[in-house]
C-alpha positions in Angstrom: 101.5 116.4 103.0 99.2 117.6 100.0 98.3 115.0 97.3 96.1 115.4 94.3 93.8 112.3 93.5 93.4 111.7 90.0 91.0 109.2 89.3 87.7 108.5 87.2 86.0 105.9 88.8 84.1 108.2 91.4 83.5 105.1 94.0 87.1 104.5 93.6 88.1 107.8 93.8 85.9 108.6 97.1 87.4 105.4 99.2 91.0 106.5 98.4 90.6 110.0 99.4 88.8 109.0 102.7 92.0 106.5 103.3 94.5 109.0 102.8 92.9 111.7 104.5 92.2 109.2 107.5 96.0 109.3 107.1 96.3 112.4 108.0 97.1 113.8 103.9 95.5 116.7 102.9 93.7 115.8 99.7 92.4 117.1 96.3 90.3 114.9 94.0 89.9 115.4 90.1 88.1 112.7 87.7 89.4 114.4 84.4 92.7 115.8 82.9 91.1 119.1 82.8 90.2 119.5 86.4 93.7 118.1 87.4 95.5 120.4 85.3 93.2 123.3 87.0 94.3 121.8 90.3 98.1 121.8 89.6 97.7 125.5 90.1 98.7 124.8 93.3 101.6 122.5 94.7 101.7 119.1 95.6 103.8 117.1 97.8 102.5 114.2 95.5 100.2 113.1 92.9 98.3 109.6 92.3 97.0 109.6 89.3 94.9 106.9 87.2 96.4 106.7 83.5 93.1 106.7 81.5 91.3 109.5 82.2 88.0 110.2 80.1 89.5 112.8 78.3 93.3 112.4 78.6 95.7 110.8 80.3 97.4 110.7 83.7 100.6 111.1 81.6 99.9 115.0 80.9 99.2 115.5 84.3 102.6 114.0 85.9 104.5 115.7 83.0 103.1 118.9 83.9 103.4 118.2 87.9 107.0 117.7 87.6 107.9 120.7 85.1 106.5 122.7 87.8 107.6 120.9 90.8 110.4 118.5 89.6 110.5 117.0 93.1 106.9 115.9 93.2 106.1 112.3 93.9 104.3 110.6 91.0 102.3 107.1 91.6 100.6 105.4 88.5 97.5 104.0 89.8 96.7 101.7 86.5 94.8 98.7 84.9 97.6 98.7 82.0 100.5 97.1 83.3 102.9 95.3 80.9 107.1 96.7 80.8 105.7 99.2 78.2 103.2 100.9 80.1 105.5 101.2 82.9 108.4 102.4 80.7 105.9 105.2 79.3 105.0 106.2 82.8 108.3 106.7 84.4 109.6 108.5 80.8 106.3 110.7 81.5 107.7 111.7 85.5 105.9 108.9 87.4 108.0 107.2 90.2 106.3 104.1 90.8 103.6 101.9 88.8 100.9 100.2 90.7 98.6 97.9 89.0 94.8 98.0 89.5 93.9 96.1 92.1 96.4 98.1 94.2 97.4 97.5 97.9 96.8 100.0 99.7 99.8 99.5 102.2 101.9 99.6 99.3 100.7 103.4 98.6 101.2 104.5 102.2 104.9 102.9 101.9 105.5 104.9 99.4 104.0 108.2 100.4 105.7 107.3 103.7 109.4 107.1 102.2 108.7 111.0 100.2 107.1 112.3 103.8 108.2 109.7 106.7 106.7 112.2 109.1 103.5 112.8 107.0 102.1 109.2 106.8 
């Protein structure tokens, strides 16, 4: 299972990668919406994606993740986390909404029900 990373905090960013790659997921990080967008040149199995990035949002990237590959999975990883900010996400193409401090079991769950084999 590829996933893209998409998250600015570089400390945070680092410990989630080595989790999911200790996984077994094949990982890219990116810490802006530019480098993520450069990254969705290639396809994802799934994308975890902070929503505010220093010069965008994860919103762009999940819109343009799922215009190119509708069946991508998409997982908010956010601080912001009222009905609206939820609403916003899922109308942008995320599946699922987790608020900052996230469980990490809760993130293989879900990665586990897109790729049961892969987590």
């Amino acid at each position: 299972m590829r996933v893209l990373l998409v998250e600015d905090h570089e400390d945070s960013r680092d410990g989630l990668a080595r989790l999911l790659r200790h996984w077994g997921l094949e990982v890219v990080t990116a810490g802006t919406l530019a480098s993520a967008m450069e990254a969705l040149a290639t396809d994802f199995d799934a994308i975890i994606c902070d929503i505010a990035l220093p010069d965008g949002t994860g919103y762009g990237v999940i819109s343009e993740a799922k215009r190119l590959r509708p069946d991508t999975l998409g997982i908010a990883l956010s601080g912001y986390s009222s009905r609206s900010d939820i609403d916003t996400g899922r109308r942008a193409g995320f599946d699922y909404h987790l608020t900052k401090p996230f469980d990490c079991a809760k993130i293989r769950l879900l990665l586990a029900k897109a790729a049961p084999r892969a987590v």
